[in-house]
N, C-alpha and C positions, 0 to 999 in steps of 0.2 A: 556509121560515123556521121551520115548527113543526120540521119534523124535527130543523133545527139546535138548535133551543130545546131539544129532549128529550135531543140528543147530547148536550148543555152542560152541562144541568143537572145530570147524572147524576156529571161530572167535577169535578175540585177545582176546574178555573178558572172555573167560574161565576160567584164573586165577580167575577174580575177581567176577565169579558168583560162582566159586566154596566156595567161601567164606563164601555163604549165605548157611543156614544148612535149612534155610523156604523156599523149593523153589516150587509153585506146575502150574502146568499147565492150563491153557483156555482152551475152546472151539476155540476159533480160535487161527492158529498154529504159531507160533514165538514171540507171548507173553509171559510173562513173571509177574506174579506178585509175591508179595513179601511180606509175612503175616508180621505186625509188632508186635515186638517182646515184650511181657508182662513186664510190669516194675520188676517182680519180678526175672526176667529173666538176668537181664542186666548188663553190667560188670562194675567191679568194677573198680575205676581207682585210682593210685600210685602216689602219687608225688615224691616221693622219697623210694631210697633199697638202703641201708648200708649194704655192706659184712664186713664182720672181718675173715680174716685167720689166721691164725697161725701156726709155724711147728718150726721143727729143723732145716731146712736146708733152707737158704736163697733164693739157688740157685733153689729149685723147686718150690717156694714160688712165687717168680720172672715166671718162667714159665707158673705156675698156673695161676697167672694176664692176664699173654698176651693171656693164653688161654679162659680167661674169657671174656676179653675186647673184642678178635675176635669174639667168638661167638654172644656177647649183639651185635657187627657191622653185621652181618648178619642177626640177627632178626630185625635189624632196632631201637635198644633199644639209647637212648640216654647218652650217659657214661661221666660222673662228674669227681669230683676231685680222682684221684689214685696215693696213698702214701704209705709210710712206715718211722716211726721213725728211727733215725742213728740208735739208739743202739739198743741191743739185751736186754729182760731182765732174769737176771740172780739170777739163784737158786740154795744158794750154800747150802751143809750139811756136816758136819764137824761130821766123827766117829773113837773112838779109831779102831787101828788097832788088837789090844788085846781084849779078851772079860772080864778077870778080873784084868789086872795091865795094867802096862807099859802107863800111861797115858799121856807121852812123845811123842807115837808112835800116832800118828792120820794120820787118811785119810781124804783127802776133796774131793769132789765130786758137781760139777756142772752141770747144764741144762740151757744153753740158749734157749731162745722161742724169735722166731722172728716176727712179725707183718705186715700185709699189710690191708690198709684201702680202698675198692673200692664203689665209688656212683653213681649209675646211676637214672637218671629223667624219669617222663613224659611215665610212664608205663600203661599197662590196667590190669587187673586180670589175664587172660589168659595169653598174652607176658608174665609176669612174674612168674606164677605156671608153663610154660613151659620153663622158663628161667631157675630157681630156679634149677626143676628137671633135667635138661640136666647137668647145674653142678656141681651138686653134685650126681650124678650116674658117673662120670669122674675125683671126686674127687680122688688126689694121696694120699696114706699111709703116715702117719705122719703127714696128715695137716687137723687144725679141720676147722670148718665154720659155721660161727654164721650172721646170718641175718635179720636184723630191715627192717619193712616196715612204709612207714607213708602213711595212706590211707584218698582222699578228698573226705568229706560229703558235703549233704545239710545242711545249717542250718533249725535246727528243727521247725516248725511250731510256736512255741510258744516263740521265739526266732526273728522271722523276723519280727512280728508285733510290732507296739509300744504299749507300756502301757497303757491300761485303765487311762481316768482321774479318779480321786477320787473327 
C-alpha cells in the first residue's frame, strides 16, 4: 500500500484516487482496484435545499448570503434562486406605561424580522451534510436557519410494474 501511496502521489490523480475510501493493492505493483461499493452504502442524492434565514439586522443577513453562496461555489454546489421579500415583518406590542392607571400613557414596542430565501440543486448526501454543517457552525448571532431538503428515490418495486389483468 505505501508503494502505491508514493506511485499516486507523485501523479495528477492523486486528488481523485484520494477520493476513493476502497482502495486496496495487487500482487503486481501499480495497479489499482476498486471494491464496489454495497448499495446500502451509497449516497443519497438532493434535488433540491431551501434555506430560510432570518435576523434583525438586514445587513448581516445580506452577508450571511454571500457567505453562503461562496462557500456552496467552492464545493461545486449548484445555487438557485436567492431572494428576500421588500418588507420586513413586523411585531408590534402595545403596553401601558403605568402598571395600575393612566391608561392614556402606553408604550409600543416593535421587532422587525427580516428574511432571505437561498436554493441550491443537484446535491449528493455528503456535499450537503458537509454543506449544511460548515454553515451553520459560522452561523452569526441573531440569525436563525431553517432548512428543507427534497430527496430523489427509486420508484418502489410495486409501483414500476403494470397492474395485473383481472
Amino acid at each position: 500500500m505505501l508503494q502505491l501511496w508514493k506511485t499516486l502521489r507523485g501523479s495528477q490523480l492523486a486528488p481523485a484516487v484520494r477520493a476513493f475510501s476502497a482502495l486496496s493493492a495487487t500482487s503486481a505493483p501499480g495497479k489499482v482496484d476498486v471494491e464496489p461499493i454495497p448499495a446500502s452504502e451509497l449516497d443519497k442524492l438532493y434535488s433540491k435545499l431551501e434555506i430560510e434565514l432570518r435576523g434583525v439586522d438586514p445587513a448581516v443577513l445580506k452577508s450571511y448570503t454571500w457567505f453562503a453562496n461562496t462557500a456552496a461555489g467552492h464545493l461545486g454546489i449548484e445555487t438557485g434562486k436567492c431572494w428576500a421579500p421588500r418588507k420586513a415583518h413586523h411585531d408590534r406590542l402595545t403596553l401601558l406605561k403605568s402598571v395600575h392607571i393612566y391608561k392614556k400613557h402606553r408604550a409600543q414596542y416593535e421587532v422587525r424580522t427580516y428574511f432571505y430565501y437561498l436554493t441550491y440543486h443537484k446535491l449528493t448526501g455528503s456535499t450537503m451534510d458537509t454543506f449544511l454543517e460548515y454553515i451553520e457552525r459560522n452561523l452569526p448571532e441573531g440569525v436563525a436557519l431553517q432548512a428543507s431538503k427534497t430527496e430523489l428515490q427509486q420508484i418502489p418495486e410495486h409501483l414500476s410494474k403494470p397492474p395485473e389483468q383481472v
